[in-house]
C-alpha positions as CSV (number, residue, x, y, z in Angstrom):
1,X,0.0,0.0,0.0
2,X,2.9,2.1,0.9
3,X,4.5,2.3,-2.2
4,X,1.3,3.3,-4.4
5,X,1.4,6.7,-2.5
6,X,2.3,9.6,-4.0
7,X,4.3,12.1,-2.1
8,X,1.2,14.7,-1.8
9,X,-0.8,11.6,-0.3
10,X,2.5,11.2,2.5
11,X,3.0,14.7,3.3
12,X,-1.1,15.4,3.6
13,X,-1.3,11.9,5.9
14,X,2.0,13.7,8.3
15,X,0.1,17.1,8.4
16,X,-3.3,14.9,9.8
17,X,-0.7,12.5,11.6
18,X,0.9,15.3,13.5
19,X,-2.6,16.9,14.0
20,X,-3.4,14.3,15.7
21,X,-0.9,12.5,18.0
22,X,-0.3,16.6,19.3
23,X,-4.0,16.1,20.9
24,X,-2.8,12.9,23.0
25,X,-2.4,13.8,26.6
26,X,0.7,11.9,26.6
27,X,2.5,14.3,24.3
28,X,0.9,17.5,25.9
29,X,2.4,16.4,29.5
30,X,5.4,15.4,27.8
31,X,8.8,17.0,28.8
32,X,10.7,14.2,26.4
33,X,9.5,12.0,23.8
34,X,11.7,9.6,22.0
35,X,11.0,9.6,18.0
36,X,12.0,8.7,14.8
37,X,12.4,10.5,11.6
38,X,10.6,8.7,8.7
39,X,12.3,7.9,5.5
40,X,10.4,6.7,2.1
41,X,6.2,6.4,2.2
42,X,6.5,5.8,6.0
43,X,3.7,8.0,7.9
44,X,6.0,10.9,8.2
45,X,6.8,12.5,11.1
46,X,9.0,15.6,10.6
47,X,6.0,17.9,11.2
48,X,4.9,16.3,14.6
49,X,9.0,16.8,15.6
50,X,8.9,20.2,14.8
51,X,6.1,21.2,16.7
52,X,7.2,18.9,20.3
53,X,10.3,21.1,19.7
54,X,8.4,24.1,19.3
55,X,6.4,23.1,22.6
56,X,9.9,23.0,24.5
57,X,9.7,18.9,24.3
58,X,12.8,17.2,24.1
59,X,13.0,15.0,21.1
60,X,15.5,12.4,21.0
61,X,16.0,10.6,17.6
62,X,17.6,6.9,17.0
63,X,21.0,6.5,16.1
64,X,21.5,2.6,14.4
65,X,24.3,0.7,15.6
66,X,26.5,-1.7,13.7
67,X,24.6,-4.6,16.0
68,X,20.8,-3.2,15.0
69,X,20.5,-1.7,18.4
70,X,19.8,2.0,18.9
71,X,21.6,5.0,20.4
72,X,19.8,8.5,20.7
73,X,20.8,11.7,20.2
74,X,18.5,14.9,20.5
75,X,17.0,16.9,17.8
76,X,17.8,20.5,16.9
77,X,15.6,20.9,14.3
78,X,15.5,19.4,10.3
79,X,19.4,20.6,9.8
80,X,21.0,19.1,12.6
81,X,19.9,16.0,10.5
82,X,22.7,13.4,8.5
83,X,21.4,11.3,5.9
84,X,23.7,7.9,7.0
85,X,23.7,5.0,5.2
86,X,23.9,1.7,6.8
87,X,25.2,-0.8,4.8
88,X,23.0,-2.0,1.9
89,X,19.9,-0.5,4.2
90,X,18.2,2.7,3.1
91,X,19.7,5.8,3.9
92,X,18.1,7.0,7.6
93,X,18.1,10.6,9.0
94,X,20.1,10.7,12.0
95,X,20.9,13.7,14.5
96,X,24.2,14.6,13.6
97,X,25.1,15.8,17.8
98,X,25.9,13.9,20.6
99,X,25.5,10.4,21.1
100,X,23.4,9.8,24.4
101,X,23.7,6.3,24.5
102,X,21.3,3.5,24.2
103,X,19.8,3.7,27.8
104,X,18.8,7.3,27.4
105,X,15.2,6.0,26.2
106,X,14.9,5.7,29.2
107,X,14.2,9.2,30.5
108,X,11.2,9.9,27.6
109,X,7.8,10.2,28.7
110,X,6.5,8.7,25.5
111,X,8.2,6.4,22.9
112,X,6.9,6.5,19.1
113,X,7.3,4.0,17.5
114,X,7.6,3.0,13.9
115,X,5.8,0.0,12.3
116,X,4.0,-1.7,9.4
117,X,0.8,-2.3,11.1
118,X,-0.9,-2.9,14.7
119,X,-3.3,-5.1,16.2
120,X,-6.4,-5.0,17.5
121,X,-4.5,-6.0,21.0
122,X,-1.7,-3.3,20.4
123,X,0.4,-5.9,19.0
124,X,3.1,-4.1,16.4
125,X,4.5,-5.5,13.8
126,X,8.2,-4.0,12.9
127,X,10.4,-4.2,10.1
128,X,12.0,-7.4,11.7
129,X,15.0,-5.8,12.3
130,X,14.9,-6.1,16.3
131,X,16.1,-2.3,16.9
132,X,12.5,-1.7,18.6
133,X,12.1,-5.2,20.7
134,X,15.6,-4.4,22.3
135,X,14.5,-1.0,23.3
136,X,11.3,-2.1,24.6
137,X,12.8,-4.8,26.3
138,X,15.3,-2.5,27.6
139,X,12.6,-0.1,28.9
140,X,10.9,-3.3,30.8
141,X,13.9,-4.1,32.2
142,X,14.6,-0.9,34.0
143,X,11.2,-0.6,35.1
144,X,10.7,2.8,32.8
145,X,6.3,2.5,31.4
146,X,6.3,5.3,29.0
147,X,3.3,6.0,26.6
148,X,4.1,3.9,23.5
149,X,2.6,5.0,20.7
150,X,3.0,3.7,16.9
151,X,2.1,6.0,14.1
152,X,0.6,4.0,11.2
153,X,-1.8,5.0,8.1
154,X,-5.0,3.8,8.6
155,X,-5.5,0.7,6.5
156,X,-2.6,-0.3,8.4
157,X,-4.6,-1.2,11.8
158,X,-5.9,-4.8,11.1
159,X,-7.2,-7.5,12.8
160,X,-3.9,-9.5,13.6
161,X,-0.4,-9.3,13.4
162,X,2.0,-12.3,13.8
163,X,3.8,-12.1,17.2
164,X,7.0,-13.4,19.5
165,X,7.8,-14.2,22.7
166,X,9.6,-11.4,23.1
167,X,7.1,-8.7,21.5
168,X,5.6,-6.2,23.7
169,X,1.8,-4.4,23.1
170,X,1.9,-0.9,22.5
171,X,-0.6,1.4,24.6
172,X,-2.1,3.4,21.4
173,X,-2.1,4.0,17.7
174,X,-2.7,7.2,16.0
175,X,-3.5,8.0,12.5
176,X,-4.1,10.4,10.2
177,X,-8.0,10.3,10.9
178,X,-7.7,9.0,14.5
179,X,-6.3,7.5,17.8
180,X,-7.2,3.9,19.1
181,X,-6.0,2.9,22.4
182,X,-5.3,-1.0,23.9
183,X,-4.2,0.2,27.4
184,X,-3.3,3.2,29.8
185,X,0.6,3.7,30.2
């Protein structure tokens, strides 16, 4: 679905995206929210950065690691951003400032998260490269509950996604024509 829209169709879906996941409580009450920038037809996400930022919000944007696992570094706005190339992956937008490390997820009040699609029990399904099940799992582990929140067109929420042990249900969904919750953070 994905790759039959057309860059008007991607930037109108981020304008409603942003719109909004900026009217979720867990954003408003936010003082740092842990993001991602979006790359290709994913839902995109610079204009929901831009305004946390312009909120005061600090945004803290992945870093990839050789290993699949993320760092974080924070967001100063579209030109602190470095198109990196991992390998034969597609080239991510990465903040181009200090590394934070890998536990500094830790410290957001809400995680979004990217995705292909969520279930009707919050179940997410991922790109299958791990990067987001080790941060979740590193969020259980230190006893950390933020908001998790996956942003996803809406043909994208379907009845049932495959799942692992080790996957983790998100607390809400937001799209560009509405929210769904599966449980309170």
């Amino acid at each position: 679905m994905r790759g039959r829209l057309t860059a008007a169709d991607v930037h109108e879906a981020a304008v409603a995206l942003a719109g909004r996941a900026l009217e979720l409580p867990e954003l408003a009450h936010a003082r740092t929210v842990a993001a991602y920038v979006s790359v290709g037809s994913e839902p995109g996400t610079l204009t929901l950065l831009d305004a946390l930022r312009a909120r005061g919000v600090r945004v803290l944007l992945p870093v990839l690691l050789p290993d699949n696992d993320l760092d974080w570094g924070a967001y100063a706005g579209p030109d602190s951003l470095l198109r990196v190339r991992h390998g034969g992956k597609m080239a991510l937008l990465e903040p181009a400032g200090e590394r934070l490390g890998p536990d500094a997820v830790r410290d957001a009040d809400a995680v979004l998260l990217p995705g292909l699609a969520v279930d009707t029990r919050g179940m997410r399904l991922g790109r299958g490269g791990g990067s987001y099940d080790r941060v979740l799992a590193r969020l259980e582990h230190a006893g950390a509950d933020p908001a998790l929140v996956v942003l996803l067109y809406d043909a994208e929420v379907v009845d049932h996604v495959p799942e692992e042990a080790h996957d983790r249900p998100v607390h809400a969904v937001v799209t560009p024509s509405g929210l769904r919750r599966f449980r309170a953070p």
